[in-house]
PyMOL CGO cylinders between C-alpha atoms (Angstrom):
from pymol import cmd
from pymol.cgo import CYLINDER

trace = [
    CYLINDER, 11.33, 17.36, -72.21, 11.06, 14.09, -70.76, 0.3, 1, 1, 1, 1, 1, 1,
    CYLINDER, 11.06, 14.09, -70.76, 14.39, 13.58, -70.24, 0.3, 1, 1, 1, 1, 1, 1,
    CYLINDER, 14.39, 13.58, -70.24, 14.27, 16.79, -67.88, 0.3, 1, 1, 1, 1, 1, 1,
    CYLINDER, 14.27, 16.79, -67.88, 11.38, 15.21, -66.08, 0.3, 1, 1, 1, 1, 1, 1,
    CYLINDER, 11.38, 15.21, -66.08, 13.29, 12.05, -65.46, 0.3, 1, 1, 1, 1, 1, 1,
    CYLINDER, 13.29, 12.05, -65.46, 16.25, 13.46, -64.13, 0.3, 1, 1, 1, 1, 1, 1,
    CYLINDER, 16.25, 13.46, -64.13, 14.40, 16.17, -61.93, 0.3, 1, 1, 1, 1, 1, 1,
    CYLINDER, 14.40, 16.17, -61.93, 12.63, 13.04, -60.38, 0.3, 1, 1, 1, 1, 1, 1,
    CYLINDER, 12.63, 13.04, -60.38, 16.09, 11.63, -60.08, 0.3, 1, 1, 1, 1, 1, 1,
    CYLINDER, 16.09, 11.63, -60.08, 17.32, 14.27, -57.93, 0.3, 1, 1, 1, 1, 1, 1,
    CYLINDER, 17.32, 14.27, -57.93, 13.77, 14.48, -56.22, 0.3, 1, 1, 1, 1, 1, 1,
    CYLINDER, 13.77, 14.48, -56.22, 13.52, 10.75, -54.73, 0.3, 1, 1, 1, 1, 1, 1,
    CYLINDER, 13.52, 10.75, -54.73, 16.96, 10.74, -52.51, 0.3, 1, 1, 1, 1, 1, 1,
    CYLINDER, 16.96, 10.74, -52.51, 15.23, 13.55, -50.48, 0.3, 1, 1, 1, 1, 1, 1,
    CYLINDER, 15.23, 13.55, -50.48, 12.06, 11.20, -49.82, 0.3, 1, 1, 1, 1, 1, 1,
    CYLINDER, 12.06, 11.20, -49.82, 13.09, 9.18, -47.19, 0.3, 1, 1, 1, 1, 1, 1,
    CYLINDER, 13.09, 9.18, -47.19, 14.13, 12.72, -45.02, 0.3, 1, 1, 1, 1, 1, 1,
    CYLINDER, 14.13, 12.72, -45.02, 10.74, 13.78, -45.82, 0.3, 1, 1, 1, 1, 1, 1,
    CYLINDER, 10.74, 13.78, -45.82, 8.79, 11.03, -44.98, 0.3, 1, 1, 1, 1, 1, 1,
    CYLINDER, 8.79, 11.03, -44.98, 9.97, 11.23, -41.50, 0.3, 1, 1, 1, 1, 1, 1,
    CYLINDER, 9.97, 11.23, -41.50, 9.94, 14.49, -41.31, 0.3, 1, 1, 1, 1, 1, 1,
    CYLINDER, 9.94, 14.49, -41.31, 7.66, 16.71, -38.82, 0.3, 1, 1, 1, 1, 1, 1,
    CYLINDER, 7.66, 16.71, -38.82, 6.53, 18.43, -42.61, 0.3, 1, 1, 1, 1, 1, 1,
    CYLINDER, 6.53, 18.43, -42.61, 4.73, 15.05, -43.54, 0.3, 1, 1, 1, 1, 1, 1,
    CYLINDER, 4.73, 15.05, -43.54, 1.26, 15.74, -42.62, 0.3, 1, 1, 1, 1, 1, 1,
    CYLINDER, 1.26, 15.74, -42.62, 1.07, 11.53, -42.22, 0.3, 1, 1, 1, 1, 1, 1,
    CYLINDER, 1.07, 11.53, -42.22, 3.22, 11.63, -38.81, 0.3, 1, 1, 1, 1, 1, 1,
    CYLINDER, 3.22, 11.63, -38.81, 1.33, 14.44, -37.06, 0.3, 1, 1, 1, 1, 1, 1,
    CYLINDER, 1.33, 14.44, -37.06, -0.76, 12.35, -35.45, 0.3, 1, 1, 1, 1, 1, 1,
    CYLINDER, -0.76, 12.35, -35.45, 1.87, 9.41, -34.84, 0.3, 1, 1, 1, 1, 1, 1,
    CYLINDER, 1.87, 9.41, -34.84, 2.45, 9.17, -30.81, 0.3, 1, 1, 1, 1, 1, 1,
    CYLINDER, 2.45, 9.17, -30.81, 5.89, 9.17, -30.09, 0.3, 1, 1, 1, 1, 1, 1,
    CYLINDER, 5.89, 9.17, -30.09, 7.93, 7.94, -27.45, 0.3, 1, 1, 1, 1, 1, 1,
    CYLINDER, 7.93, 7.94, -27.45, 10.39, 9.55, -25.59, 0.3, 1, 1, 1, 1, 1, 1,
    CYLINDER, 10.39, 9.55, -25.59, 12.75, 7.07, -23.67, 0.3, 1, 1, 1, 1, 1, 1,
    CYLINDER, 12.75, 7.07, -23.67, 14.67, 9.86, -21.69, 0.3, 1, 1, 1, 1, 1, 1,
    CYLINDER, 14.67, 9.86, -21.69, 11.24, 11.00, -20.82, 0.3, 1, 1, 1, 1, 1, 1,
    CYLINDER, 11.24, 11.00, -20.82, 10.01, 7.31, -19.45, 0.3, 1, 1, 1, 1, 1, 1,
    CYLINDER, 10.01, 7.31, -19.45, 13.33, 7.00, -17.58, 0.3, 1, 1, 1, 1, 1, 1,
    CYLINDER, 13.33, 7.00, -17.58, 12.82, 9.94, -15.48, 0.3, 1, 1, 1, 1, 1, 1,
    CYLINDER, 12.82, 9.94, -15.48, 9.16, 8.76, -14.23, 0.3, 1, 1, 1, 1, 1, 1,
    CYLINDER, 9.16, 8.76, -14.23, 9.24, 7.59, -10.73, 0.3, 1, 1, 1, 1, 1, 1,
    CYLINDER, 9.24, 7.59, -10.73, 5.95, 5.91, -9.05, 0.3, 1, 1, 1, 1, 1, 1,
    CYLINDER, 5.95, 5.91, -9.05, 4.99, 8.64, -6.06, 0.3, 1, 1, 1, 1, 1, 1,
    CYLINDER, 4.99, 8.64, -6.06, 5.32, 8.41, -3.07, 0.3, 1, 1, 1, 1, 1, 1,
    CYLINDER, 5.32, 8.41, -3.07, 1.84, 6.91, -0.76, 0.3, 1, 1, 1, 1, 1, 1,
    CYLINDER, 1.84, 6.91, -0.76, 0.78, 9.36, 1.42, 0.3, 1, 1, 1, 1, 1, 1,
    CYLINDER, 0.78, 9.36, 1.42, -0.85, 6.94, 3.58, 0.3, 1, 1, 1, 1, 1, 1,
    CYLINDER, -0.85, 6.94, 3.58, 0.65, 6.07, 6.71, 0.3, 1, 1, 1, 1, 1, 1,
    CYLINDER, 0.65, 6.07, 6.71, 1.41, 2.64, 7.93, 0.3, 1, 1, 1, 1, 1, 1,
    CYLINDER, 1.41, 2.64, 7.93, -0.90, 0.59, 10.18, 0.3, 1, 1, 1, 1, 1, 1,
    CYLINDER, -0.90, 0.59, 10.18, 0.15, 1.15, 13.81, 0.3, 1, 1, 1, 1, 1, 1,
    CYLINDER, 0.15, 1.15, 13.81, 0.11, -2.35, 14.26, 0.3, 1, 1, 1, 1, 1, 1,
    CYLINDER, 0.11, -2.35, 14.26, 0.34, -5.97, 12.33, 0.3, 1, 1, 1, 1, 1, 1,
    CYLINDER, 0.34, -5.97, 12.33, -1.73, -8.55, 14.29, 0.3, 1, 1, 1, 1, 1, 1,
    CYLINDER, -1.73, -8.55, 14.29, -2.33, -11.27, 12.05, 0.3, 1, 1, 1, 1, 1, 1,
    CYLINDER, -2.33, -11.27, 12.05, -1.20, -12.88, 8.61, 0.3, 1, 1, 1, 1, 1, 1,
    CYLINDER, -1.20, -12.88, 8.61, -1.89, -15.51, 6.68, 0.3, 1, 1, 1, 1, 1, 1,
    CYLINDER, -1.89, -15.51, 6.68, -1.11, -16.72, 3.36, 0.3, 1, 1, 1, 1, 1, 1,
    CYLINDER, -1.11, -16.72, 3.36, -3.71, -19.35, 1.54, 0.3, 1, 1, 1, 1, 1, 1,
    CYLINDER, -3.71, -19.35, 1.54, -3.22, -21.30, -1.33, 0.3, 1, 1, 1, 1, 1, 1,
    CYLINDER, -3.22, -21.30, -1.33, -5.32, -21.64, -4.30, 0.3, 1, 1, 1, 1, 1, 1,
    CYLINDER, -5.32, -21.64, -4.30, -5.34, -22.91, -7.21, 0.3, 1, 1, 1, 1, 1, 1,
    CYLINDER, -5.34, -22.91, -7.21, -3.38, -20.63, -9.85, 0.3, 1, 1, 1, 1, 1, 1,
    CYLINDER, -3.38, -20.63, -9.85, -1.34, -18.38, -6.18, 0.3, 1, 1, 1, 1, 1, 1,
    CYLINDER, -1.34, -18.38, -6.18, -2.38, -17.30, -2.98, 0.3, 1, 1, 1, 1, 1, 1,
    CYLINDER, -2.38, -17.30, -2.98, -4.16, -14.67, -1.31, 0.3, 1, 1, 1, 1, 1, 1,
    CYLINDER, -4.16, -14.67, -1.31, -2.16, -12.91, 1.33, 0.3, 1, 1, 1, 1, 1, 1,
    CYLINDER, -2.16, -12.91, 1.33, -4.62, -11.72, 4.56, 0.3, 1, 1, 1, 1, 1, 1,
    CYLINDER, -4.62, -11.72, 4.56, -3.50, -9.21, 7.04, 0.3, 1, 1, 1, 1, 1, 1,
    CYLINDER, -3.50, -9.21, 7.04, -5.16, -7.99, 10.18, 0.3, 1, 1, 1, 1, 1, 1,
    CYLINDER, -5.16, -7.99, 10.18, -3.77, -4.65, 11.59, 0.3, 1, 1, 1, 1, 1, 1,
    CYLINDER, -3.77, -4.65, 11.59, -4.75, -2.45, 14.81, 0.3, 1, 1, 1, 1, 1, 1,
    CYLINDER, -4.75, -2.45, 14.81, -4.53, 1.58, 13.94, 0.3, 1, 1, 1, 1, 1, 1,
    CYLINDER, -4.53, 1.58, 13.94, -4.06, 4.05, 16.89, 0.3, 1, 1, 1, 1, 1, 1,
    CYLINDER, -4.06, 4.05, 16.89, -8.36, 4.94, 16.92, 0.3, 1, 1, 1, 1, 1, 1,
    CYLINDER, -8.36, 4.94, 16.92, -11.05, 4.25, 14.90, 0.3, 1, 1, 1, 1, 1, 1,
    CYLINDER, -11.05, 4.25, 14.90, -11.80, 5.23, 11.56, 0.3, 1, 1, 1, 1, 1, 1,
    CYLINDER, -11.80, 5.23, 11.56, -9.23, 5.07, 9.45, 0.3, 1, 1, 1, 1, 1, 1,
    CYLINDER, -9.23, 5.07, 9.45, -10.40, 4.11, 6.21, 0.3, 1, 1, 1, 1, 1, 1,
    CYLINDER, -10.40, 4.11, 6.21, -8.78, 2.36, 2.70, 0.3, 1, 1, 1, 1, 1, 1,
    CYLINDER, -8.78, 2.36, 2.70, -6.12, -0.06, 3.63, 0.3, 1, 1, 1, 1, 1, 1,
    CYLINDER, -6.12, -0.06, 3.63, -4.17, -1.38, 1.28, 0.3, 1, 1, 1, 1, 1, 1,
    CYLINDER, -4.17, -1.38, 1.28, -1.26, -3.93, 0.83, 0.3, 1, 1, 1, 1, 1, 1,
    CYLINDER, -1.26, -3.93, 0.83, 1.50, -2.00, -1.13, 0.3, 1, 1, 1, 1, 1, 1,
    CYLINDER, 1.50, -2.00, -1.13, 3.96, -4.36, -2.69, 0.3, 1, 1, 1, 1, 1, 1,
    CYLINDER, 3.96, -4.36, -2.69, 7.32, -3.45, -2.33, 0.3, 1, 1, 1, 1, 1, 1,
    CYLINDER, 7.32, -3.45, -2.33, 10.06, -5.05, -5.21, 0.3, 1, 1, 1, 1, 1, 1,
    CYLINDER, 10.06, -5.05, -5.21, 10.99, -8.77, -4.50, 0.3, 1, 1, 1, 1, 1, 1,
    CYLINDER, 10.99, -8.77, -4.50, 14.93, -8.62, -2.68, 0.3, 1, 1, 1, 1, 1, 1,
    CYLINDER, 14.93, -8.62, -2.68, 17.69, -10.07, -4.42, 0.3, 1, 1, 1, 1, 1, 1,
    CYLINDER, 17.69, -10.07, -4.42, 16.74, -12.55, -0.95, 0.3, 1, 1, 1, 1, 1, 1,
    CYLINDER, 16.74, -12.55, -0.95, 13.46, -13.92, -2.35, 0.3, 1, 1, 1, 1, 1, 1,
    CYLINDER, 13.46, -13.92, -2.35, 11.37, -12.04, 0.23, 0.3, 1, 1, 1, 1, 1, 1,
    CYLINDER, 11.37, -12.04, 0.23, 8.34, -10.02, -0.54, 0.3, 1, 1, 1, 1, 1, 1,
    CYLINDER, 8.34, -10.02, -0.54, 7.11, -7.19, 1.34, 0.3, 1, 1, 1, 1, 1, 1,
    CYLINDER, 7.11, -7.19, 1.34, 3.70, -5.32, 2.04, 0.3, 1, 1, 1, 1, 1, 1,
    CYLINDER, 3.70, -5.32, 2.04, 3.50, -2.15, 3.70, 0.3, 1, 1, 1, 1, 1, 1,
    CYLINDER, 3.50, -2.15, 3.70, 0.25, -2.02, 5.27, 0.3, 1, 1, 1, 1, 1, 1,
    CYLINDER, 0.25, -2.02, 5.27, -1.30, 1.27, 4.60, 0.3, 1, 1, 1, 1, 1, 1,
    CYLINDER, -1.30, 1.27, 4.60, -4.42, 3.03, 5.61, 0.3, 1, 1, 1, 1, 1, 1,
    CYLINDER, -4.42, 3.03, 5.61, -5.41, 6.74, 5.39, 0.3, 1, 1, 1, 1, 1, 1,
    CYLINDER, -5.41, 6.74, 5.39, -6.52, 8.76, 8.58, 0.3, 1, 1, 1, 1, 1, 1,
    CYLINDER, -6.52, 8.76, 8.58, -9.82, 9.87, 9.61, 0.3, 1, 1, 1, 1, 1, 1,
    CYLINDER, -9.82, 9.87, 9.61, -10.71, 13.36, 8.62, 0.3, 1, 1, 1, 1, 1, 1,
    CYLINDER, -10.71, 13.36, 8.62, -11.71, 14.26, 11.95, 0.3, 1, 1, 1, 1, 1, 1,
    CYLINDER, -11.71, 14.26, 11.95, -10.40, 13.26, 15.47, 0.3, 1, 1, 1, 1, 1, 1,
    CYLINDER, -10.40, 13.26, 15.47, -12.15, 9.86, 16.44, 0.3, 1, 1, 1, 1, 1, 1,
    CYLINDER, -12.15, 9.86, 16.44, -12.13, 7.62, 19.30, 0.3, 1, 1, 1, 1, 1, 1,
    CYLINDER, -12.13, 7.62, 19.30, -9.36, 5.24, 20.54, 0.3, 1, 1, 1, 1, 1, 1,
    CYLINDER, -9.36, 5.24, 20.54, -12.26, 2.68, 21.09, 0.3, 1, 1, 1, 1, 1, 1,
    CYLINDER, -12.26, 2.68, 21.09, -11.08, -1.29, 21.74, 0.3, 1, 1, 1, 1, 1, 1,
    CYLINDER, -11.08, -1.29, 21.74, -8.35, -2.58, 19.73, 0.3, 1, 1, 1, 1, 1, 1,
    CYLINDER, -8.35, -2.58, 19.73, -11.51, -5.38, 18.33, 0.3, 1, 1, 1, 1, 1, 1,
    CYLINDER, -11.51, -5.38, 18.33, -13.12, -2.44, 17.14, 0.3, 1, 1, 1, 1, 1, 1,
    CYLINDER, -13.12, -2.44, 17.14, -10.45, -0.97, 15.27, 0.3, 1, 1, 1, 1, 1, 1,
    CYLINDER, -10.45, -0.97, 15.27, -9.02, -3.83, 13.35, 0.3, 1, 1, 1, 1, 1, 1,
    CYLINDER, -9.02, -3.83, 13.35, -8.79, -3.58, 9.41, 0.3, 1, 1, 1, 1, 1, 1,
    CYLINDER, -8.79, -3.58, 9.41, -8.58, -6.42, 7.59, 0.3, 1, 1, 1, 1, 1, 1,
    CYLINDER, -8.58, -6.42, 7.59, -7.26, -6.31, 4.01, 0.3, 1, 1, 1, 1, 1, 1,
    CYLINDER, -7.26, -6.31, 4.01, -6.15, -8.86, 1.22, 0.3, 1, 1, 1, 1, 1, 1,
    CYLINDER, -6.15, -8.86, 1.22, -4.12, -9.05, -1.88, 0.3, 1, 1, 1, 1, 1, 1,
    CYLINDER, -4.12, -9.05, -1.88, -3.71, -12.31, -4.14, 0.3, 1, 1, 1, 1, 1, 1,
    CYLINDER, -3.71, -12.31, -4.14, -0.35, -12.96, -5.77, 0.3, 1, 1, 1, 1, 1, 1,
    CYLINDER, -0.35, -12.96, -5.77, -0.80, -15.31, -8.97, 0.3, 1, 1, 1, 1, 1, 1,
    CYLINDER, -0.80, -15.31, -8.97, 2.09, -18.86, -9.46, 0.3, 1, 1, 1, 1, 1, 1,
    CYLINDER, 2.09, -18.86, -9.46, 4.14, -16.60, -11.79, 0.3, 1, 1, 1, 1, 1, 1,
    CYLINDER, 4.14, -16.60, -11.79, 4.85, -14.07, -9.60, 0.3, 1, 1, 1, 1, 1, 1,
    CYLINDER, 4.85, -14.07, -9.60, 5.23, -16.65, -6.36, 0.3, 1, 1, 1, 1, 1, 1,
    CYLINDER, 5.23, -16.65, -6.36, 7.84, -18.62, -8.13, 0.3, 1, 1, 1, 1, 1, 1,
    CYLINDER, 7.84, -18.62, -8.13, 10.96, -16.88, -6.69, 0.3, 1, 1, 1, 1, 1, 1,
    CYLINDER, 10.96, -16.88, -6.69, 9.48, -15.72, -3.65, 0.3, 1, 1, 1, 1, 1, 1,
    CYLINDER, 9.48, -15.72, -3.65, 10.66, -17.59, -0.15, 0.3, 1, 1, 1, 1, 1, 1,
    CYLINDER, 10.66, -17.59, -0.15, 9.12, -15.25, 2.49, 0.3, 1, 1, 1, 1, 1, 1,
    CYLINDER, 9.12, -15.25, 2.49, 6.26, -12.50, 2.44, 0.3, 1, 1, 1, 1, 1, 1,
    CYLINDER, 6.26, -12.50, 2.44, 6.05, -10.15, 4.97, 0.3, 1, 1, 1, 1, 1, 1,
    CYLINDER, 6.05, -10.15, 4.97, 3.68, -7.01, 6.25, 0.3, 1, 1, 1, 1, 1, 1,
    CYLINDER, 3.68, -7.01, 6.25, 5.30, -4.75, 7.36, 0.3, 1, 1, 1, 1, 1, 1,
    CYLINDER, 5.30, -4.75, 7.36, 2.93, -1.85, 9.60, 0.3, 1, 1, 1, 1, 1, 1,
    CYLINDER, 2.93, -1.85, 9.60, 4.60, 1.21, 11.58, 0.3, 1, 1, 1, 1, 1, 1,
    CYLINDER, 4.60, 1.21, 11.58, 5.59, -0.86, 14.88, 0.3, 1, 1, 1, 1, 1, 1,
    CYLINDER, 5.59, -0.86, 14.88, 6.06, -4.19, 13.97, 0.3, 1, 1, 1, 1, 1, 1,
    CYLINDER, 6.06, -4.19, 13.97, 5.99, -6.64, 11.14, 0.3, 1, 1, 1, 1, 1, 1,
    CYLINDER, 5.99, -6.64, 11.14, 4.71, -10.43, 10.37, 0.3, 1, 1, 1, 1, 1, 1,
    CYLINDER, 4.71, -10.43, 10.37, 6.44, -12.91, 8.65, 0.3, 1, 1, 1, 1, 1, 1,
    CYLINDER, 6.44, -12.91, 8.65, 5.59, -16.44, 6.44, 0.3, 1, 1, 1, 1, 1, 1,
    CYLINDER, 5.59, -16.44, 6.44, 7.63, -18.42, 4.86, 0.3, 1, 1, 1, 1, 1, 1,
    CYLINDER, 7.63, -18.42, 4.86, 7.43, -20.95, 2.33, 0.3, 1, 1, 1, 1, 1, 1,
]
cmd.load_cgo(trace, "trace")
C-alpha cells in the first residue's frame, strides 16, 4: 500500500506547477493581472478646452531644484475659467511646449478690456526634467511665446 501511495504522488506532483497557475487555484483569484496589449492601446484623451485666444506674457524663473514657467494670456471675453499649462512631449529639438488652455463661460459674457480678461497661470518644471530642454514655449490659439535657455 505505500508503495501505491508513493507512486500516485509521483504522477500527482508534475501536474502542480499547471495548477498552481491555474485560474482553478483559489490563491490567484484575487491576484491583479496585467494585460500589456491592454496598456498599449490606452491613449491620454483629448482636452476639450480650447486654447487661450492670446499669449501676452511669459516668463520662466529659476529656483532652486527647476523653474516655474508664468504665462499671461488674453481670451476673446470675460469669464473663462480653469487655465491650465498642458505639457506637450519634449521634441527630438530640446523644446518644450505648453498649450495654454482655458474652458469657456457657460453663458455669453462680456468682451470687457483686454486688463480685465487676462488669466494668469503657472506650472513648475523640476532640474530632472529641465536637463535636456533648450526652449519652452506657450503656445495659445493666435500666437505663441518663446524662452530660451
Amino acid at each position: 500500500m505505500p508503495i501505491l501511495a508513493a507512486l500516485l504522488l509521483a504522477a500527482a506532483l508534475p501536474g502542480c506547477a499547471t495548477i498552481k497557475e491555474s485560474r482553478l487555484n483559489p490563491l490567484n483569484w484575487l491576484e491583479p493581472r496585467l494585460q500589456p496589449a491592454a496598456l498599449a492601446l490606452y491613449e491620454r484623451p483629448e482636452d476639450p478646452r480650447p486654447l487661450v485666444a492670446e499669449v501676452t506674457l511669459l516668463k520662466v524663473e529659476p529656483y532652486p531644484g527647476g523653474a516655474i514657467v508664468r504665462a499671461t494670456g488674453v481670451p476673446a471675453t470675460q469669464g473663462y475659467w480653469q487655465a491650465e499649462l498642458v505639457a506637450l512631449p519634449l521634441d527630438d529639438k530640446g523644446q518644450l511646449v505648453y498649450e495654454f488652455r482655458v474652458i469657456p463661460p457657460l453663458v455669453p459674457a462680456a468682451a470687457g478690456t483686454p486688463f480685465a480678461r487676462q488669466i494668469t497661470v503657472a506650472t513648475s518644471i523640476s532640474d530632472i526634467a529641465l536637463q535636456d530642454v533648450r526652449s519652452i514655449v506657450v503656445q495659445g490659439a493666435g500666437n505663441a511665446l518663446s524662452s530660451r535657455r
